[in-house]
ZAMARGU-4260 file (C-alpha; in steps of 0.2 Angstrom, whole numbers, plus 5000, padded with zeros to 4 digits):
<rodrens>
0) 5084/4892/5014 | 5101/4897/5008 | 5108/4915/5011 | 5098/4931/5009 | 5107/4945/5002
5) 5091/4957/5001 | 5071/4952/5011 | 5054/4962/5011 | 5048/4962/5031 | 5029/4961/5026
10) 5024/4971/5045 | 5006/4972/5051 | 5000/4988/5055 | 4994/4980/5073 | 5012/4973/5077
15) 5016/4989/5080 | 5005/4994/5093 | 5009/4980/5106 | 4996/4978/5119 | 4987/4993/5116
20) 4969/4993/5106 | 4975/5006/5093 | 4989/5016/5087 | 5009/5016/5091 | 5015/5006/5106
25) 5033/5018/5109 | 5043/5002/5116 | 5038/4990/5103 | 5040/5003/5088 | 5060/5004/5095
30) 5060/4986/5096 | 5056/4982/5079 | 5065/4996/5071 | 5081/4991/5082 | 5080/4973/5077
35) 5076/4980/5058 | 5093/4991/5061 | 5104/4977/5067 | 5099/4967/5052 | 5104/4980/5041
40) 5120/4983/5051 | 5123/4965/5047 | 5124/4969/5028 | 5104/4961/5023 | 5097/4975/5012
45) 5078/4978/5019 | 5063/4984/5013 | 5050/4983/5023 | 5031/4984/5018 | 5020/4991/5033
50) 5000/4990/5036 | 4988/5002/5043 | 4976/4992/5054 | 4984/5000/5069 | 4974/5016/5064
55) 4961/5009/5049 | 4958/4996/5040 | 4951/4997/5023 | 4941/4981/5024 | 4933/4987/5042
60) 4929/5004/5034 | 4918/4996/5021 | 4909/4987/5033 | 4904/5003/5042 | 4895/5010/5026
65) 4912/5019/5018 | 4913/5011/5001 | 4928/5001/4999 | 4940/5010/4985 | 4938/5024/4995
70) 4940/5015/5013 | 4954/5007/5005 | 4960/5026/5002 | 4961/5028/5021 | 4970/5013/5024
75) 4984/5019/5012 | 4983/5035/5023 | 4987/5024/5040 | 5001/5016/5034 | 5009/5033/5029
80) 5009/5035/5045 | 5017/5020/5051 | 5032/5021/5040 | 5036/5037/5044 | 5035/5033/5061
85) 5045/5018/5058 | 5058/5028/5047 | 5062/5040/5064 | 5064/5025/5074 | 5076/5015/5061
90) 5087/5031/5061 | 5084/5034/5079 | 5093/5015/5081 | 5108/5021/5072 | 5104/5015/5053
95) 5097/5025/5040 | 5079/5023/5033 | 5070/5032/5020 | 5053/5030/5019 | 5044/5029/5002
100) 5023/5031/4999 | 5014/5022/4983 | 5004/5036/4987 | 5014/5052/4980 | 5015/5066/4995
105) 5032/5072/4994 | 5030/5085/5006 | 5030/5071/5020 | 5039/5057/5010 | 5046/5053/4995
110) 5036/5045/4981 | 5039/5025/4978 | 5047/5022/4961 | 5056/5007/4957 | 5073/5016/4954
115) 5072/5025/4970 | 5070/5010/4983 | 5082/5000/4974 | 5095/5017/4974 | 5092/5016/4994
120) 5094/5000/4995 | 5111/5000/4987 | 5116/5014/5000 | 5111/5001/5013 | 5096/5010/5020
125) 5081/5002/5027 | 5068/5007/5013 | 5051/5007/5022 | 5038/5004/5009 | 5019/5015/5011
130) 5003/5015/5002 | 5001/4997/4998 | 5001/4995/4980 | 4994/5012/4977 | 4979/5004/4971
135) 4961/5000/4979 | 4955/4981/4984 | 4973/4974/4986 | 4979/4971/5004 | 4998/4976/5010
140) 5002/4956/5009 | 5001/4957/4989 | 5010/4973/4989 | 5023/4965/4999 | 5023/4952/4988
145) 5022/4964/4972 | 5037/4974/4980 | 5047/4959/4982 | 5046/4954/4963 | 5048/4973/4959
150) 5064/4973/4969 | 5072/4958/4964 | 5073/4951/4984 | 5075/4933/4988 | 5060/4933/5001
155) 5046/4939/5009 | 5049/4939/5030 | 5029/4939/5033 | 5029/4945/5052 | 5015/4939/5063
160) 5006/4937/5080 | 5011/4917/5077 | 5028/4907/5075 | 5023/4902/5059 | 5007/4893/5049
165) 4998/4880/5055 | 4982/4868/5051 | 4970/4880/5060 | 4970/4894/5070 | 4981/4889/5086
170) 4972/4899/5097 | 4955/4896/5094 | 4962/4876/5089 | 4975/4868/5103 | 4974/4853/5088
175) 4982/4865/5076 | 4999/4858/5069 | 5013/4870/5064 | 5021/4866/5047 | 5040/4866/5046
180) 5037/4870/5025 | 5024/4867/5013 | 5022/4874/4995 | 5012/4890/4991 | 5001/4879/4980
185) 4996/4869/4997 | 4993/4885/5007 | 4982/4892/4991 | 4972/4876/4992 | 4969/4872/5010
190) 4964/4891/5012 | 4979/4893/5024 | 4972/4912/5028 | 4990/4919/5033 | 4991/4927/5018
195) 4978/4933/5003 | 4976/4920/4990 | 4985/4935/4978 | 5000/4936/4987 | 5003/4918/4986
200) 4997/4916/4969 | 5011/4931/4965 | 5024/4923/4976 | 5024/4907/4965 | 5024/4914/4949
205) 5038/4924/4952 | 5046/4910/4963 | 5047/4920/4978 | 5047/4912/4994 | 5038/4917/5011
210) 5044/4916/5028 | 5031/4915/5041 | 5038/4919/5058 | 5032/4928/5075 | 5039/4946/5078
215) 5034/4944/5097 | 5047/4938/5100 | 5065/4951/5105 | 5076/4948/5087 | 5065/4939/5080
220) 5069/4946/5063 | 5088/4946/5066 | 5082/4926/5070 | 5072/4923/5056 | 5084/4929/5043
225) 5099/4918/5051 | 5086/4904/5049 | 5084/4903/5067 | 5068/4900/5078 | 5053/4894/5075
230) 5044/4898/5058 | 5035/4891/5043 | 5046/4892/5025 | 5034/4894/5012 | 5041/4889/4996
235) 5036/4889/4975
</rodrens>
């Protein structure tokens, strides 16, 4: 895998709410952020991507009659929300953070520009990425994805409820094997549904590859990064 100078954590808007049904779970929002904090301290420059389906999903909205650009609206508005929750807990850990929204509100953050997250970066701050893309109809995976290319970073540390991808879903499947590696071409064509067929179709045009590991786990970032643990390499 080689070594990482600089990584996009892709984090799911429901990782941080730990066993709860909705919102922020406190003890797992310090967790993270403290294990995002010692990677940092380690010298990794960090962005980090977050979702919104902690509060709202975009996709569930439009099932409920809200059509989907503007659903899609209200899941950018979540994930606000979850970075600058996340930002507070970064610094609380002892590192500095600055969160940055696709979405321009500068009273509450400031607005992503390409400059500014790579200007943080530099300064060694964990730049936590809002508003997905900025855009309707395209999930916070390809904006992790579209971030990563933006920002030069040599991966994308896709966080999940799972230690990696497997054949099938492992917990509807006890068949299901876990892949050690396997090319973003095979993911695309055996419909391997841990990330958006854009994401990995943007991954492997910009030869970016994608790290698939549980963040259950304590340090499982810190892991991951040293190439430790269980997870899934995802390459071009």
């Amino acid at each position: 895998m080689g070594s990482l100078k600089r990584v996009v954590v892709k984090l799911s808007g429901e990782a941080l709410m730990g066993s709860s049904s909705h919102g922020l779970d406190q003890l797992t929002l310090e967790r993270i952020a403290s294990d995002l904090a010692k990677s940092a301290d380690a010298g990794i420059e960090i962005a980090v991507v977050v979702g919104g389906g902690n509060f709202f999903r975009g996709i569930q909205g439009a099932d409920k009659g809200i059509d989907r650009a503007r659903a899609d609206s209200i899941g950018m508005l979540a994930t606000v929300m979850n970075a600058l929750a996340l930002e507070h807990a970064i610094e609380k850990a002892g590192h500095a953070a600055r969160a940055l929204s696709a979405v321009p509100m500068p009273y509450v953050c400031q607005p992503y520009s390409r400059q500014a997250a790579l200007n943080h970066l530099g300064k060694g701050r964990v730049t936590v990425l809002a508003g997905g893309t900025g855009n309707p109809f395209f999930t916070t995976d390809t904006g992790a994805v579209l971030r990563a290319a933006e920002l030069s970073a040599d991966a994308v540390m896709k966080a999940t409820q799972v230690d990696g991808v497997y054949s099938a879903d492992p917990k509807k499947d006890k068949t299901a094997t876990r892949y050690e590696k396997l090319s973003q071409d095979e993911a695309i064509s055996k419909n391997l549904a841990i990330m958006d067929t854009a994401a990995f179709a943007l991954a492997r045009e910009n030869l970016i590859p994608i790290i698939v590991f549980s963040i259950a786990e304590p340090e499982a970032i810190s892991k991951a990064l040293r190439g430790e643990g269980k997870f899934t390499l995802v390459a071009p």
